[in-house]
Structure formats: structure tokens, C-alpha cells
C-alpha positions as CSV (number, residue, x, y, z in Angstrom):
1,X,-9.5,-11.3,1.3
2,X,-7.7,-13.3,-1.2
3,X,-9.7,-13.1,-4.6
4,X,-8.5,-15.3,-7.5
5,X,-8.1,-12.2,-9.9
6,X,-6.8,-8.4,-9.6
7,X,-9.4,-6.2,-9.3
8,X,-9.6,-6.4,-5.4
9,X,-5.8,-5.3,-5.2
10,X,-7.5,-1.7,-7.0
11,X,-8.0,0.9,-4.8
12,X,-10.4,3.9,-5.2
13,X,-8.6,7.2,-6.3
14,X,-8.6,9.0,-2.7
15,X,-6.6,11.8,-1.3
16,X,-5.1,12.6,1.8
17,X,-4.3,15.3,4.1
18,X,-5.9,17.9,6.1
19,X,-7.0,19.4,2.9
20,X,-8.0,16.3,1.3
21,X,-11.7,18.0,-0.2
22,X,-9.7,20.3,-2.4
23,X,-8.1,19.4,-4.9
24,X,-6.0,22.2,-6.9
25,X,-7.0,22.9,-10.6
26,X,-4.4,21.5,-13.0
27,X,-2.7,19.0,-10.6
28,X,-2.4,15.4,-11.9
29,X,-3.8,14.0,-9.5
30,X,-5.0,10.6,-11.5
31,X,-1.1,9.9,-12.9
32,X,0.4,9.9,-9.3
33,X,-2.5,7.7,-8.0
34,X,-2.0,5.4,-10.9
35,X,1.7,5.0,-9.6
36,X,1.4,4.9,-6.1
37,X,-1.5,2.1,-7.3
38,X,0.8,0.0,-9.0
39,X,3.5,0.0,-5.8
40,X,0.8,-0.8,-3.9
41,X,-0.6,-3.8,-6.1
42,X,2.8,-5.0,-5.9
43,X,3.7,-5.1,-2.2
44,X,0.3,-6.5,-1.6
45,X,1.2,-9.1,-3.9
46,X,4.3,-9.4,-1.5
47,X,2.5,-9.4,1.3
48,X,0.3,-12.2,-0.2
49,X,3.4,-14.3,-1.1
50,X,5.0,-14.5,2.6
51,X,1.3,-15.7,3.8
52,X,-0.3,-12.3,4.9
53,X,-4.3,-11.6,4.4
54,X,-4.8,-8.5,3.3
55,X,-7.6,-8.4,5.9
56,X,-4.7,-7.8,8.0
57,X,-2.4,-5.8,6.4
58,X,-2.8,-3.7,3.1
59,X,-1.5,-1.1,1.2
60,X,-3.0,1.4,-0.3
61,X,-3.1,4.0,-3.1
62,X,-3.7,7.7,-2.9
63,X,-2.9,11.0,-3.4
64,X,-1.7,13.8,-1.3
65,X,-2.6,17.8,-1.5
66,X,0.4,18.3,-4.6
67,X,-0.8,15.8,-6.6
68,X,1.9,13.0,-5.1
69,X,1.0,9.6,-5.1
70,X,1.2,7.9,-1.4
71,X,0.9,4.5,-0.5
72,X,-0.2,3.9,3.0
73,X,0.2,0.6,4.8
74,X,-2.5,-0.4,7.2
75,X,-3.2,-3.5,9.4
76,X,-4.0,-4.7,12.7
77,X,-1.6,-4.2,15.3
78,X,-0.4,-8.1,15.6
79,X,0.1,-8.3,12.1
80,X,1.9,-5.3,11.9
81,X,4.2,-7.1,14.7
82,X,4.4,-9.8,12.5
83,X,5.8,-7.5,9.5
84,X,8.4,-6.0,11.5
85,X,10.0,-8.8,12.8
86,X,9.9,-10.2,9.5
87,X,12.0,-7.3,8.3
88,X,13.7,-6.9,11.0
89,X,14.9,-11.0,10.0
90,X,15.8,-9.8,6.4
91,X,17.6,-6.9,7.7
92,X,19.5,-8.5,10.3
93,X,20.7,-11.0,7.3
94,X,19.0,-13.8,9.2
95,X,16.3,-14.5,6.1
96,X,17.1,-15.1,2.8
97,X,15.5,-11.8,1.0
98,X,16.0,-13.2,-2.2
């Protein structure tokens, strides 16, 4: 999915962990998810500029049981291939990161 403005990067605020269904009284939950949100806008932006579909790969916001924001990257098993060796390039100096 590839819309033409930013509302499809926005995720829903979610939480994670075993404990996920309670959330702790006084925990700003919403400020963490709003920065884990914005890293993950960005990479998929990335991720959109070096030709990935975010039907195939995406990041995504959340929040875990302490109120931390989490980003979680997701994506079918090819494509995630398809990441590494990417990074693995850029690591190994062989791709021009900037």
C-alpha cells in the first residue's frame, strides 16, 4: 500500500506484551506511542524510498506494559531477506548509506 498522503503511515495506539489488556493508571501510555509513531512513520518512509511495499514490510507503533513506545518491524519472510542483505550491503561498506 502506497497512498499518496500520510494518514496510512498512522498506526492505531496498541500495546504489547503478555499483559497487553491492562494498562496501569497514570502511565503515559499516548506520549510514548506518539514517539515510537513518529520512528515508525519515518523508517516506513525509508523503506518506501529503497522500493519496499509496505504490504511487505512495515513498521509499527505501540506500546509496551511501562508505558514505552515500541516499534515492531513486520513483513513476509522474502522481503525480510531482502532487508537484511540490504543492510548487510551498507554495513559491509559495499552501499553508499548516504
Amino acid at each position: 500500500m502506497t497512498g499518496t498522503d500520510e494518514d496510512w503511515l498512522r498506526d492505531g495506539l496498541d500495546t504489547a506484551g503478555a499483559d497487553s489488556r491492562l494498562w496501569v493508571p497514570r502511565v503515559d501510555y499516548v506520549a510514548s506511542w506518539h514517539g515510537a509513531r513518529e520512528a515508525a512513520d519515518r523508517l516506513n518512509r525509508a523503506l518506501l524510498g529503497v522500493g519496499f511495499e509496505l504490504s511487505e514490510v512495515r513498521a509499527t507503533a505501540a506500546t509496551n506494559e511501562e508505558g514505552r513506545g515500541v516499534v515492531r518491524v513486520s513483513g513476509w519472510p522474502t522481503t525480510a531477506d531482502r532487508l537484511a542483505t540490504l543492510l548487510e550491503t551498507v554495513a559491509s561498506g559495499d552501499g553508499d548509506a548516504e
